[in-house]
N, C-alpha and C positions, 0 to 999 in steps of 0.2 A: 504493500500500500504506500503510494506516496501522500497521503496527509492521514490525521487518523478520523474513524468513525466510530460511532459507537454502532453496538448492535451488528456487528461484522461476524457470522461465524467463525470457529477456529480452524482454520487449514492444518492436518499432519504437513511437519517440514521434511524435508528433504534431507538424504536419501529416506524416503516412506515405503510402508509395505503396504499402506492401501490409500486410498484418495488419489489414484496412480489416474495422470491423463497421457493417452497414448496414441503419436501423431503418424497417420500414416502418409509416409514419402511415397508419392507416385512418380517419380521424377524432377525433384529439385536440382538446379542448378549448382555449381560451386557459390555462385555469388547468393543464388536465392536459400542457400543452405548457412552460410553466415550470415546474411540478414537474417533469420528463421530463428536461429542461436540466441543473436541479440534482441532481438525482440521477445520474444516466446520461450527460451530456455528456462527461464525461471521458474515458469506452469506447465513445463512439459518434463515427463521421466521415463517414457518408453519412446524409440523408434521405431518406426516397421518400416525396410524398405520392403513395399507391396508386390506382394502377388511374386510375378518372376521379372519385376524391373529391372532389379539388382545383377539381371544375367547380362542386359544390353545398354544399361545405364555408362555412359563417361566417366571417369574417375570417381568410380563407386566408393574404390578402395579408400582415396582422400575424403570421399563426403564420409564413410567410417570413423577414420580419425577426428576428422572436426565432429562428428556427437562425441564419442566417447572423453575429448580434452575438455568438452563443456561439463560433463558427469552425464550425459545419459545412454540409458543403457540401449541398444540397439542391439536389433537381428533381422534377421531375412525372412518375408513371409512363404507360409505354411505352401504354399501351391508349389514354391521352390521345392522344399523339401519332398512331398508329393511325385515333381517330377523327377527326381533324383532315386526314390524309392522304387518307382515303376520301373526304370530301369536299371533295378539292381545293382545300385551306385551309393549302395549306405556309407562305404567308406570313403567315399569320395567324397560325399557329402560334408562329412567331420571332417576332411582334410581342406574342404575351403571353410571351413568355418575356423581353421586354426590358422591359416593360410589369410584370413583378411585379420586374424588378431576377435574375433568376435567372439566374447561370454556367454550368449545367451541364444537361441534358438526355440522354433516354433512346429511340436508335431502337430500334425491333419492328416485327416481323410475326408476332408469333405468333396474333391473330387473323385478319388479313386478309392476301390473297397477292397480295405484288407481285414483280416479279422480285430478283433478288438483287443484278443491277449496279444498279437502283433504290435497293435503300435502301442500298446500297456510294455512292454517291455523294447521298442524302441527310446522310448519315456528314460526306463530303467538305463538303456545303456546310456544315453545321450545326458543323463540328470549326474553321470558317473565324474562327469568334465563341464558341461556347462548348465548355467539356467538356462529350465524348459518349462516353457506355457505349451498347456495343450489345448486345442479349440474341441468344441466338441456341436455339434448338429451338422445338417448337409446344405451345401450350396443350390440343391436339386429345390426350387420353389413347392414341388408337389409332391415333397418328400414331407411328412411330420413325423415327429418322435411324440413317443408319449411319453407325458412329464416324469413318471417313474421311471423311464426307459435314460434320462437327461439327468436322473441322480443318480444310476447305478453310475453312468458312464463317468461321469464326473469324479464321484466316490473313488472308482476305483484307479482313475489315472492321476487325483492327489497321491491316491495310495502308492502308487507307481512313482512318486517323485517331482509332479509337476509343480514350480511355483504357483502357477494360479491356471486356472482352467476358464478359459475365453470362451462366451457365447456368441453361438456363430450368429452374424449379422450380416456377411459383406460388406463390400463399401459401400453397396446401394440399400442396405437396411431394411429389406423387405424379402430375408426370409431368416429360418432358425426362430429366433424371439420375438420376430414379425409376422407379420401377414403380408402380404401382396401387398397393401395398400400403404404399409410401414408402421400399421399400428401394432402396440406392443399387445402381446398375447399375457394379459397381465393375469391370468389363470396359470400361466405355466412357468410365470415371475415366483407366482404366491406358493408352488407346491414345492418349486426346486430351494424356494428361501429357507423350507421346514427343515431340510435334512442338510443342506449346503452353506458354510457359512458366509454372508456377503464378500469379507474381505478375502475370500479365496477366489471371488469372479472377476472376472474383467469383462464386464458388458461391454458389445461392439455397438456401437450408437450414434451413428455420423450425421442423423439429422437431429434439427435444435427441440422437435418436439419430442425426439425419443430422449434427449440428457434432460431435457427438463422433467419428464415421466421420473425417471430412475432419481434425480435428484430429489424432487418432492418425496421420493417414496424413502429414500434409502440416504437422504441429507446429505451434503457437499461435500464429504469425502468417500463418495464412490467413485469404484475404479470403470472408470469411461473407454472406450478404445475407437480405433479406428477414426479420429479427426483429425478434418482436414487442416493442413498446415495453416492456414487463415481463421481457423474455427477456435483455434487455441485460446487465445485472449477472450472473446467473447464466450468461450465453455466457462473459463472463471470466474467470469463475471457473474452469469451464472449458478458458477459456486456459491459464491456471496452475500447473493442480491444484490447484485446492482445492476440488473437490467430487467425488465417490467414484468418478464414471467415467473422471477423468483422474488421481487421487491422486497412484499409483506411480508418474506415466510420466516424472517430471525424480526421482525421489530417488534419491542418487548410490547406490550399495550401498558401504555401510562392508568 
């Protein structure tokens, strides 16, 4: 904050193990990756370079160093990893994850199907060397899981060694904890909240009506994912209140 306010909730500081906002990189520039730093590094603790950007992206390897000299953590999203598995490149995999200097990493299947003890013990080996988030729903719109079907899964790949386990959203926010339409499936919020503890999730939530959903429901230090690199300031604002969809929700009533 640069002036003070009253009635500001309390933010966890940094390095946090939840209240975690996590931005995804679809292709930032070197320059627009230092500007991103400077600006946004403060409210930001997770990177994802998205999807399989990271394969064809320009000095990937430098935009690596520049997150991690700022403190945050970074890795390469899950469809990489995906593709690396389908064709039976697990260790090639690990060898560019050591090879760009990267801590942390991201199992899925939300394109391709392997069994479940499979990547529960992908988890295991990969959690042996670095942090691993695992996602867990399908990218497939007309796929649903049922909500008990999203705890076991969950359950048993913390149990595997995941630091937090990602509900699947996409970056178009309209399926996994969505609907088509991007509204959140708040029945299937409420069943996985019973047995899963918040700060084990990292909800994917790239539009401003689903962080304000999760934020009303689960207060300002929920872990958010998949924003876009210009949504960052305005998610914490967000956090706060201080922008019109969260205004009221800390002012004490006189």
């Amino acid at each position: 904050m640069n002036f003070f306010l009253t009635d500001i909730p309390e933010r966890t500081q940094k390095p946090r193990e939840n209240g975690l906002t996590m931005m995804m990189d679809r292709g930032l520039s070197i320059n627009d990756t230092k500007n991103f730093i400077d600006m946004c590094g403060p409210h930001t603790d997770i990177v994802k370079l998205g999807f399989g950007t990271s394969a064809i992206s320009p000095h990937v390897r430098a935009k690596i160093d520049l997150y991690k000299e700022a403190g945050l953590m970074v890795y390469i999203g899950g469809t990489l990893f995906e593709a690396f598995i389908i064709r039976g490149m697990f260790e090639e995999y690990k060898q560019l994850l050591r090879n760009w200097n990267i801590e942390m990493c991201e199992v899925s299947d939300g394109s391709i199907d392997i069994s479940h003890e499979d990547k529960c013990n992908y988890i295991k080996d990969l959690a042996k060397e670095f942090k691993v988030v695992s996602e867990v729903g399908s990218k497939d719109e007309n796929k649903l899981i049922a909500p008990y079907k999203w705890i076991q899964l969950m359950q048993k790949e913390l149990k595997a060694g995941a630091w937090k386990v990602i509900a699947e959203a996409r970056e178009g926010g309209n399926v996994g904890i969505y609907n088509k339409g991007g509204d959140v499936r708040s029945d299937l919020i409420d069943e996985i909240l019973t047995e899963i503890p918040c700060e084990n999730i990292l909800w994917e939530a790239p539009r401003k009506t689903q962080q304000v959903w999760f934020i009303k429901l689960l207060g300002s230090n929920v872990n958010l994912g998949n924003i876009s690199w210009d949504e960052v300031i305005p998610l914490e604002t967000l956090r706060i209140g201080l922008r019109a969809d969260t205004f009221f929700d800390y002012i004490k009533k006189k």
